[in-house]
C-alpha positions in Angstrom: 0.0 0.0 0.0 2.8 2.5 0.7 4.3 2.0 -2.5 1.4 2.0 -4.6 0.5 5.7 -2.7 4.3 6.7 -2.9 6.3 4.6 -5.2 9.8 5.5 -4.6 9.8 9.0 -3.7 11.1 11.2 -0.5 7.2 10.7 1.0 7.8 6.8 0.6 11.4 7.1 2.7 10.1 9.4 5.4 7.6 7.1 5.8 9.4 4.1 5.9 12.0 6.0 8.9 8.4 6.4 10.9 7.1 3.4 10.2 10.3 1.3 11.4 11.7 2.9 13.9 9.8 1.7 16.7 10.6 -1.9 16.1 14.4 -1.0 15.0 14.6 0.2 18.8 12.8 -2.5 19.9 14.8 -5.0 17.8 18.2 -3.3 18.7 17.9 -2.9 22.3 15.6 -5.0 23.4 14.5 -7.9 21.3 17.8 -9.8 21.7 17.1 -10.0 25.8 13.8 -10.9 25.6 14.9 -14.3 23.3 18.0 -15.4 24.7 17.0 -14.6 28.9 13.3 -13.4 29.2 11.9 -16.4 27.2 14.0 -19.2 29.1 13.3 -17.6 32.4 9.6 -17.2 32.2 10.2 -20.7 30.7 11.9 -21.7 34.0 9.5 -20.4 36.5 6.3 -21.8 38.4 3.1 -19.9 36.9 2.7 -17.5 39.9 6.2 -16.3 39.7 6.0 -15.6 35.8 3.5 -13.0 36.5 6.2 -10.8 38.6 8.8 -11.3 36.4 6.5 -10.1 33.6 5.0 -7.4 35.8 8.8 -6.4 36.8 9.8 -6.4 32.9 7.1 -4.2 31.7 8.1 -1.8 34.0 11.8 -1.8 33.4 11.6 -1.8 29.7 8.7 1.1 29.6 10.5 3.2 32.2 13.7 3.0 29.6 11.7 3.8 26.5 10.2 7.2 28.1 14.1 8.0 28.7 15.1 7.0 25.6 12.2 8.9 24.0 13.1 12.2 25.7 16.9 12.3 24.1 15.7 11.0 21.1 13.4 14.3 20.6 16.0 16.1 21.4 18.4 14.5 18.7 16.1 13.8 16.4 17.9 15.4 13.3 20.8 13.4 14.2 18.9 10.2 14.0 17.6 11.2 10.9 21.3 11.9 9.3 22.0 8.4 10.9 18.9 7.1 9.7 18.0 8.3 6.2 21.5 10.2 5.1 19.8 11.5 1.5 16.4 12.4 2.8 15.5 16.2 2.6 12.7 17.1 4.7 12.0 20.6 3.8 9.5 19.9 1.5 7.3 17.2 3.7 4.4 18.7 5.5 4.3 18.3 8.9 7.2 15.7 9.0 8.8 16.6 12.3 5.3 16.3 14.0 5.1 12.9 12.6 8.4 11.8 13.2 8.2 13.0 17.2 4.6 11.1 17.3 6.6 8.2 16.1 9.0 8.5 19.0 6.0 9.2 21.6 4.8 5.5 20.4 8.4 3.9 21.9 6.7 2.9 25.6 3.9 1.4 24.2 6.0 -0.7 21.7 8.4 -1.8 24.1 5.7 -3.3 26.4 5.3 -5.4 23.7 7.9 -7.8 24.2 7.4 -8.8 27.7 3.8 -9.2 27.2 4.8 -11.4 23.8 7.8 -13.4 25.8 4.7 -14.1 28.1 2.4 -15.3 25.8 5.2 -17.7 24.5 6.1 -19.4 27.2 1.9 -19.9 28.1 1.8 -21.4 25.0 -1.1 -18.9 23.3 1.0 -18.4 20.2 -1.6 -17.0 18.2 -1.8 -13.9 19.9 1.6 -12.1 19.0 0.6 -13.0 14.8 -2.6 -12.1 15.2 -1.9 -8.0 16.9 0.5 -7.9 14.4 -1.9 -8.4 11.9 -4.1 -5.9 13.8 -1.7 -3.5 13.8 -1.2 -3.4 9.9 -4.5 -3.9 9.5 -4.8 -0.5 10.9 -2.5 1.4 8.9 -3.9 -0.6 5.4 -7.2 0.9 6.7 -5.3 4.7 6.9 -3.7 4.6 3.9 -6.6 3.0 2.0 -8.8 6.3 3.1 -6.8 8.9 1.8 -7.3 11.5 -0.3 -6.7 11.2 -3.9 -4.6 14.3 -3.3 -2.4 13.0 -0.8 -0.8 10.5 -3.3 1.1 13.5 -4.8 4.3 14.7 -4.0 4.7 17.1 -1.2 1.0 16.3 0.1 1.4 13.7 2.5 0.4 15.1 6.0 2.7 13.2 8.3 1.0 13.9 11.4 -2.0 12.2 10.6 0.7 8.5 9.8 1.6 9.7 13.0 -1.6 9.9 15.0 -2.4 6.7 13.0 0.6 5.0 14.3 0.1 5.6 17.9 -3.5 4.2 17.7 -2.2 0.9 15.6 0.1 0.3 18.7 -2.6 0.8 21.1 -4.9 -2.4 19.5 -1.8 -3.9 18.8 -0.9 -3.7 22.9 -4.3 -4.3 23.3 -4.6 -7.6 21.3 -2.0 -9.0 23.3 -3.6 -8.3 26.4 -6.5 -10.2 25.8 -4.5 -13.0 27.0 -3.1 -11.7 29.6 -6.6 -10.7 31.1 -6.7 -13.6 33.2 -3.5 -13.8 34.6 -3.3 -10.8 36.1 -6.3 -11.3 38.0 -4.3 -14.3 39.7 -2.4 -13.4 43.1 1.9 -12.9 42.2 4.6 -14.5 43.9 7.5 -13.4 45.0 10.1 -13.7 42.5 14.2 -12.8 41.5 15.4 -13.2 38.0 17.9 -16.4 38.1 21.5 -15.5 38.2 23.3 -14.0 35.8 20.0 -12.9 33.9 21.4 -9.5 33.5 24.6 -10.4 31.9 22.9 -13.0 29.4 19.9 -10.2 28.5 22.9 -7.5 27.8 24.8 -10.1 25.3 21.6 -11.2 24.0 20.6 -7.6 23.5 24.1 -6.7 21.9 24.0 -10.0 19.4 20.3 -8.8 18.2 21.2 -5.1 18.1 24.0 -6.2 15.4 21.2 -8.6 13.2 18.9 -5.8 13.6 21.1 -3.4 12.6 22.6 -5.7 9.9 19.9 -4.6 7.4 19.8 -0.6 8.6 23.5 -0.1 7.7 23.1 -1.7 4.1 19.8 0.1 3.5 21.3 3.2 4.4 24.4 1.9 2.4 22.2 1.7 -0.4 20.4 5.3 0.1 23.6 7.3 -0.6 22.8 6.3 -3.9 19.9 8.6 -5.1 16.3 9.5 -3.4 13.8 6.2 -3.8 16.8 3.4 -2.5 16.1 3.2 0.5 12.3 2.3 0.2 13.3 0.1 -2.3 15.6 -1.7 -0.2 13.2 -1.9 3.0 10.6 -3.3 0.6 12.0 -6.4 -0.5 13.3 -6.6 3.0 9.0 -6.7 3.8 9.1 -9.7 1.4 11.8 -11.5 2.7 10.1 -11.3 6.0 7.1 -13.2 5.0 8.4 -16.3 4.7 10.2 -15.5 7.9 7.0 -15.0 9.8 5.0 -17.7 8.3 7.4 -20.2 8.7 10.4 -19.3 10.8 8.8 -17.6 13.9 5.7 -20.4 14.5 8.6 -22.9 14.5 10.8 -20.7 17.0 7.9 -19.8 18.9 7.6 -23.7 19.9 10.7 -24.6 20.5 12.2 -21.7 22.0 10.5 -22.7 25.5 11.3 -26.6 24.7 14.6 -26.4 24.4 14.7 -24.2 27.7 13.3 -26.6 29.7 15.3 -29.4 28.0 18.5 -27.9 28.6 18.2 -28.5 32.6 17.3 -32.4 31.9 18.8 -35.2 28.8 21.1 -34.2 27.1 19.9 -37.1 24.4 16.7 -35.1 24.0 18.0 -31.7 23.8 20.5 -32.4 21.1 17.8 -34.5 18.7 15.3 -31.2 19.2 18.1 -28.9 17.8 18.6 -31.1 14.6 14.5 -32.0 14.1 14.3 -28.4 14.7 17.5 -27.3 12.0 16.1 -29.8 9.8 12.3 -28.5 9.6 13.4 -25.3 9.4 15.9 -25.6 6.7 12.9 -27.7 4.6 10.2 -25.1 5.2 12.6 -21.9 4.0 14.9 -24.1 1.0 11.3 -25.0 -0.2 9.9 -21.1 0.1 13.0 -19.7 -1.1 13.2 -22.0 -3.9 9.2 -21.2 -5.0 9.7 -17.2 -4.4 12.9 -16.9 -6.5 11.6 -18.8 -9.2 8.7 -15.8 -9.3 10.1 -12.9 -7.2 9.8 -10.6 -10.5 5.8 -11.6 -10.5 5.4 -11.5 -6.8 6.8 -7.5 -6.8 4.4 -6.6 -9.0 1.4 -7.8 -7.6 2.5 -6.9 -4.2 3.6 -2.8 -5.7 3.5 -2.9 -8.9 0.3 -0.4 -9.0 0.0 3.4 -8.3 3.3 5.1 -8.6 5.3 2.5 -8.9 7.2 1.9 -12.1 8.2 -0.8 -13.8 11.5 -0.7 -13.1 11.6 0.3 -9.7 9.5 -3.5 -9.2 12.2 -5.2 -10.9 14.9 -3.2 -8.9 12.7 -4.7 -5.2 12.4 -8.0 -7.0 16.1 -8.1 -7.7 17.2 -7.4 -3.7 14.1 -9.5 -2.6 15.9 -12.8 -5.1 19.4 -12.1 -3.7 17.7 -12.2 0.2 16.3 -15.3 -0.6 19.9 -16.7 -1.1 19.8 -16.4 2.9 16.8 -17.3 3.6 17.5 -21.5 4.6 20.3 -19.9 6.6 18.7 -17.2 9.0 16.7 -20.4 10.1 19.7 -22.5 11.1 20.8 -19.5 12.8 17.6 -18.9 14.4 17.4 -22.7 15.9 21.3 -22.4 16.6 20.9 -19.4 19.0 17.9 -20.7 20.4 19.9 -23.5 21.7 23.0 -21.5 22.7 20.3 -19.0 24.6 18.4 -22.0 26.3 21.9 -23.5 27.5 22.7 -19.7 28.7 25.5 -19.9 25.9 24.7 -16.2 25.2 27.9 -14.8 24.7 28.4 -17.4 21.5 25.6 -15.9 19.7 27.1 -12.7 20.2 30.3 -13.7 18.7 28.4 -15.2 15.6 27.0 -12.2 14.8 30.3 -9.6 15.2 32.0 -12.1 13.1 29.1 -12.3 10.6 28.6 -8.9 10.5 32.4 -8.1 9.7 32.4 -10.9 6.9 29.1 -9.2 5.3 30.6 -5.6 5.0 33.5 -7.2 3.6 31.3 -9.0 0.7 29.8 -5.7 0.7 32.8 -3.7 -0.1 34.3 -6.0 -2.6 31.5 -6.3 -4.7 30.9 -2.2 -4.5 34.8 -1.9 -5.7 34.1 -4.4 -7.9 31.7 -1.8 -10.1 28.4 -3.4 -9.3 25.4 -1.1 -9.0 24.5 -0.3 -5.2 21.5 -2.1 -4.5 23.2 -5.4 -5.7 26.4 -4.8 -3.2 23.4 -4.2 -0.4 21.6 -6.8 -1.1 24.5 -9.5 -1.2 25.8 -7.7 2.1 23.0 -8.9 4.0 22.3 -12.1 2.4 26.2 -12.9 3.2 25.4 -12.0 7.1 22.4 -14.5 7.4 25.0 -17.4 5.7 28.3 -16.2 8.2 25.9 -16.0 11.4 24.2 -19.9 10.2 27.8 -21.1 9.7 29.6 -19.8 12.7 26.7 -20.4 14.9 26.4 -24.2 14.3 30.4 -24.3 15.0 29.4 -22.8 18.5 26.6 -25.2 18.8 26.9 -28.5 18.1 29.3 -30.4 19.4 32.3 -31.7 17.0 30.6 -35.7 16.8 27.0 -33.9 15.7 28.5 -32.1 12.7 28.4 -34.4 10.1 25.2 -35.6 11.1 23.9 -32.4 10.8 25.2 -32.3 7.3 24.1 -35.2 6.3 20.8 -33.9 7.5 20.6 -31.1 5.8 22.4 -32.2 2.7 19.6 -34.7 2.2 17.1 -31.9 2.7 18.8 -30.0 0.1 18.9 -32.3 -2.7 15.4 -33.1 -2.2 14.7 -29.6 -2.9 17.0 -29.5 -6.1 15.2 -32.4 -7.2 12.5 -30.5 -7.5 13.7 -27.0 -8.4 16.3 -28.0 -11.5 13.0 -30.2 -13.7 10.7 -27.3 -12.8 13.4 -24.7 -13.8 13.7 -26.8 -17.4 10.2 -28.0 -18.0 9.5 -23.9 -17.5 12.1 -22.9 -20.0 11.3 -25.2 -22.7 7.2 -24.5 -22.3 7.5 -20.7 -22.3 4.2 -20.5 -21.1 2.4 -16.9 -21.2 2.5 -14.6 -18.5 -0.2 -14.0 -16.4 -1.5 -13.9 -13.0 -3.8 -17.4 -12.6 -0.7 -19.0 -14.8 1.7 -17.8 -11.7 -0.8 -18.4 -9.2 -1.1 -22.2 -10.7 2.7 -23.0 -10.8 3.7 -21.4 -7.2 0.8 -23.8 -5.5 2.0 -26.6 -7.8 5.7 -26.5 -7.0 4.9 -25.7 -3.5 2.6 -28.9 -3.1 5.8 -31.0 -4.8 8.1 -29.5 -2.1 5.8 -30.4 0.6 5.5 -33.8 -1.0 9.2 -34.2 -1.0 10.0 -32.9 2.6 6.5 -34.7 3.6 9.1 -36.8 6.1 10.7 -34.3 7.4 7.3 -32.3 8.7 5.9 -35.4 9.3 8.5 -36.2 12.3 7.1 -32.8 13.9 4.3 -35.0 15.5 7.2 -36.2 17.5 7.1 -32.7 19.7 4.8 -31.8 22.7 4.0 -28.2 23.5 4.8 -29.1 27.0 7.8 -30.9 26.7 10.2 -30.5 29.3 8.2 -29.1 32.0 7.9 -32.4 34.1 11.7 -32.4 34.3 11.4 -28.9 35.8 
């Protein structure tokens, strides 16, 4: 919807610095914390003493957002140079009101993460999805009512996004606490955070400020490049993170608080949830990634190929969003590998994945840019190349030196599975030429998808395996 109002324009950047800078913050200073100590403590604890420590978290993280918030207004230009390096502001109205509601929305988006952590660990996963959904729901709705006249340059009244932003967080917030209704009617214990919580939510915190800050630096990497860029960038980033959230998270989600609980018990048991674990996930995404290359030019149109948007800026988003996918399979293994470093309190490994993956990224980053290749292609590479660093160093960290090759073999199997569908489809495609055409595209995605699912059918299958409440008896 924003790019069909904005297409590539100033209005369509601004709007994607709003839009994102809530859950950047959230993501950088936050997020990490809540995954590798928050999660695994709540995890940990008896029912009544989950309810202080959320109760405690909400108000720690709050109380840091309002003091964030109030040096944030005051440097706000800064954080835009930071932010958006090529983005001239004189001509948007109302900007800077929009931009300091966008900041004013920072306590309520921080209380999200406890109250999500929560929801985990009580097993009502479809909560967190589903206020996200509100939440966008809400701004389709605002950007779906606009004026005809707002879709022109210049026109764009930023403190109305704004305003609209505050009250998407709000249902969003809202959502989420729909679950937690009932539990804070219950009576709190008495509880402490386990040793050396702080010290594993700080490393936790600095390993997810560099992932979430992995795709800022090559977006903005990207901008110096000309007005437009960095939309287009944060675009096919959107698409990348579709597959993520349909099929990374709701796998995360569940075993997150498994292998928390496991991690105090068998060893046996812990160790064969990482690999079913590694190996679902690297089935589900190989498959997507596969499917979405194959029609990444096709998907960016539909998705913002209408409006503003030109025909080549589509292509452009398709490009990046095709090079992303190159990562895809290996942000999962990462995902599962520093779940399992997190549950074993291994926190400062995941930390030392990520500074190593991040260094090897801007390197591929800088060689390819000296190389002569347009910007958007050294970007997207850059960040591919960190998801594929962080998934190899990670299961180094990880598994332990006899586990390796079965995990390859694991995985290897996984993979040629794939290929054994992909390579045919890729030939029989080329020699039919078949027209163009939505329902044509529509037919082939579900087609290829149903033959990856038939292909990996064993692999998903062996999810039955898993109970939500494994673990907790040897609590």
């Amino acid at each position: 919807m924003i790019a069909a109002r904005l297409g590539l324009s100033p209005e369509a950047d601004a709007t994607v610095v709003m839009l994102t800078l809530p859950d950047m913050l959230v993501n950088i200073l936050l997020a990490g914390g809540f995954s590798a100590a928050l999660v695994p403590a709540l995890s940990r604890a008896a029912p009544a003493e989950r309810l202080e420590l959320l109760q405690r978290s909400i108000l720690y993280v709050t109380s840091g957002a309002v003091v964030l918030g109030i040096g944030l207004l005051v440097f706000r230009n800064t954080l835009l140079d930071l932010l958006a390096p090529s983005l001239d502001t004189s001509a948007l109205t109302n900007f800077h009101v929009g931009f300091a509601l966008s900041i004013l929305v920072l306590p309520l988006s921080f209380a999200l993460g406890p109250s999500a952590a929560y929801l985990q660990v009580e097993r009502r996963n479809a909560l967190p999805p589903l206020s996200v959904v509100v939440f966008n729901g809400v701004l389709l709705v605002y950007f779906a009512t606009l004026p005809t006249g707002l879709t022109h340059p210049g026109l764009m009244d930023f403190t109305l996004f704004g305003a609209a932003m505050m009250v998407a967080v709000l249902l969003r917030l809202g959502t989420l606490a729909v679950g937690m209704s009932a539990a804070f009617r219950k009576t709190a214990l008495q509880a402490r955070f386990p040793p050396g919580f702080g010290r594993q939510f700080l490393q936790g915190v600095a390993a997810q400020s560099l992932v979430a800050a992995t795709p800022i630096i090559f977006r903005s990497l990207q901008s110096t490049s000309g007005p437009g860029n960095l939309a287009a960038f944060s675009f096919a980033e959107r698409l990348f993170h579709l597959p993520v959230a349909l099929l990374i998270s709701p796998i995360m989600l569940i075993f997150l608080p498994i292998l928390s609980r496991l991690s105090q018990g068998s060893n046996g048991t812990f160790r064969a949830r990482i690999l079913l674990a590694s190996d679902a996930a690297f089935a589900a995404t190989l498959s997507a990634a596969g499917v979405l290359a194959l029609f990444a030019v096709p998907i960016s149109e539909v998705v913002f190929g209408y409006g503003r948007m030109q025909i080549e800026e589509t292509t452009q988003i398709a490009s990046s969003f095709r090079i992303f996918l190159a990562g895809l399979p290996a942000f999962a293994i990462f995902q599962v590998m520093s779940a399992a470093l997190n549950a074993q309190m291994r926190t400062l490994r995941v930390l030392q994945a990520t500074i190593l993956a991040l260094a090897t990224s801007v390197l591929v980053f800088l060689t390819l840019d000296q190389a002569g290749l347009p910007a958007y292609v050294s970007a997207s590479w850059g960040f591919a190349s960190f998801h594929i660093a962080a998934a190899a160093i990670s299961v180094l960290f990880a598994m332990e030196t006899y586990e390796l090759p079965k995990l390859a073999r694991q995985l290897g199997r996984t993979f040629l599975r794939c290929m054994a569908v992909l390579i045919p489809t890729v030939l029989i495609l080329n020699v039919l030429s078949l027209p163009e055409s939505l329902l044509t595209d529509l037919f082939l995605i579900l087609c290829i998808t149903v033959l990856m699912t038939v292909a990996n059918f064993r692999v998903f299958l062996s999810l039955r395996s898993v109970r939500i409440d494994e673990g907790e008896t040897s609590q």
